[in-house]
C-alpha positions, 0 to 999 in steps of 0.5 A: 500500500502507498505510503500516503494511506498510512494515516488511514490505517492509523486513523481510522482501520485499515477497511478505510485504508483499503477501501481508499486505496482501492477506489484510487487504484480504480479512478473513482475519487467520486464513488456510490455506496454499491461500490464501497459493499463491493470493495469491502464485502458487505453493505454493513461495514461499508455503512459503517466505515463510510459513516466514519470517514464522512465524520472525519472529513475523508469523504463527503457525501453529494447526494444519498449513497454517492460520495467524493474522496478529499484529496489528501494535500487539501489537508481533508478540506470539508468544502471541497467539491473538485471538478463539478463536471465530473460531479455531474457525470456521476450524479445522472450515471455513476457506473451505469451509463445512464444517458446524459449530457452537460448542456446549455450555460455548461456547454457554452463555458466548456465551448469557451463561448463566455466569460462569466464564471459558471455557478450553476452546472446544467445537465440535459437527460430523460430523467426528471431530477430535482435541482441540487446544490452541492457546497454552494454549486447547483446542479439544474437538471433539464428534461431531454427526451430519449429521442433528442439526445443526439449532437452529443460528443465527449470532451476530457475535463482533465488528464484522466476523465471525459464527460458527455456534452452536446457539440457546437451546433447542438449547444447553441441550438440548445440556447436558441431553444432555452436562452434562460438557461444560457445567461440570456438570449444575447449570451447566445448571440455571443456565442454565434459570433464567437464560433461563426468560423467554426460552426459547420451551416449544414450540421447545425440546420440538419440537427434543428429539422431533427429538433423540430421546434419552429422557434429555434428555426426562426432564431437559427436563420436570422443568426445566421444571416445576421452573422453571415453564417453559411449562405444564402442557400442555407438561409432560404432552407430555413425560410421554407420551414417556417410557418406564418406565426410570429415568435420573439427573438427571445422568449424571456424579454417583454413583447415589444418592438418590430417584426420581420416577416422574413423570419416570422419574429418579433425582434425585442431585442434591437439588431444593432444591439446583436451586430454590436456582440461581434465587436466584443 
């Protein structure tokens, strides 16, 4: 055994050391109480040992039966959370895999599409889960249906450990569809201007036929004009799938200012105001 578990054999047994030293071995610093009775035998001493590590600051608990390791150099720092990403991943799938992605506000930061700190981690799975907040960050869950779980990729959040989050194109449809969720709809505009070069025309309109939310369509085509993304060919599609009802640019401001009929919106948010984001 590494030299570092001494102090937990000393401490507190050597079923913690153990169990440690084995959830270490396995890259599981963040862990459920299933795998705590596997490691240890059975569910009672896992139960017991668990109970005495939380009591002297070697684990924390982040929900019920899923707990977090403190690093040992933090000198056993009860407020510490780590990588909240990857407390994410472990909130909505642990070791089962269950089907998720780190979406909206999330994915904007993570795409480096904002430069306000993130307090809020934004989770996107069929699951309907209540929000929590775990030393002082909240983690949102959103409802996503089984069959709008596309436009997900991994990305690795440090040297030994990736999370599933929506892509480019499905994050920013993501916050044409949920702008709150994103810091607002003109946090989204950035985002546009920001990756204009990067954001692949046919992917990002291919993914909003598949969403099929009419006012996301609206919002996607006049961003992109706007922002001179893809071509006039691009535009004109999303033209076709529009019907004569009107929507606001964005869904959270009062119902004010002009419409374009080009793309059935009601613009209460000034174009100037968006084509000045591409200064910033």
């Amino acid at each position: 055994m590494h030299k570092k578990y001494d102090t937990f054999s000393k401490t507190l047994g050597p079923l913690a050391a153990r169990l440690i030293a084995t959830l270490y071995s396995k890259n599981r610093p963040i862990f459920n109480f299933q795998e705590a009775a596997k490691i240890l035998g059975e569910r009672a001493s896992a139960s017991k040992v668990l109970s005495q590590m939380i009591n002297n600051g070697v684990v924390i608990r982040l929900k019920s039966e899923t707990f977090r390791i403190i690093p040992f150099e933090l000198g056993f720092e009860r407020e510490y959370l780590g990588n909240p990403y990857l407390v994410a991943r472990e909130l909505i799938s642990g070791k089962s895999k269950k089907e998720y992605y780190l979406s909206h506000g999330s994915a904007f930061n993570l795409h480096q599409m904002v430069t306000q700190p993130q307090l809020t981690v934004y989770i996107s799975s069929p699951q309907m889960i209540r929000p929590c907040i775990i030393q002082g960050t909240e983690f949102r869950f959103i409802y996503c249906k089984t069959k709008n779980l596309f436009g997900v990729t991994e990305m690795w959040v440090d040297k030994n450990e990736k999370i599933h989050i929506s892509d480019l194109e499905r994050t920013l449809l993501d916050g044409l569809k949920q702008p709150h969720y994103c810091g607002g709809f003109s946090e989204v505009a950035k985002g546009f201007s920001i990756k204009h070069q990067e954001i692949e025309p046919q992917k990002i309109i291919d993914y909003a036929i598949k969403l099929n939310v009419g006012a996301v369509n609206r919002r996607l085509g006049y961003i992109m004009e706007l922002y001179n993304i893809g071509s006039r060919i691009h535009w004109e599609f999303l033209q076709t799938t529009l019907t004569s009802t009107y929507q606001l640019l964005d869904p959270e401001l009062p119902t004010e200012g002009r419409y374009i009929a080009k793309w059935r919106l009601r613009l209460n948010i000034p174009q100037e105001e968006l084509l000045a984001l591409r200064g910033t």
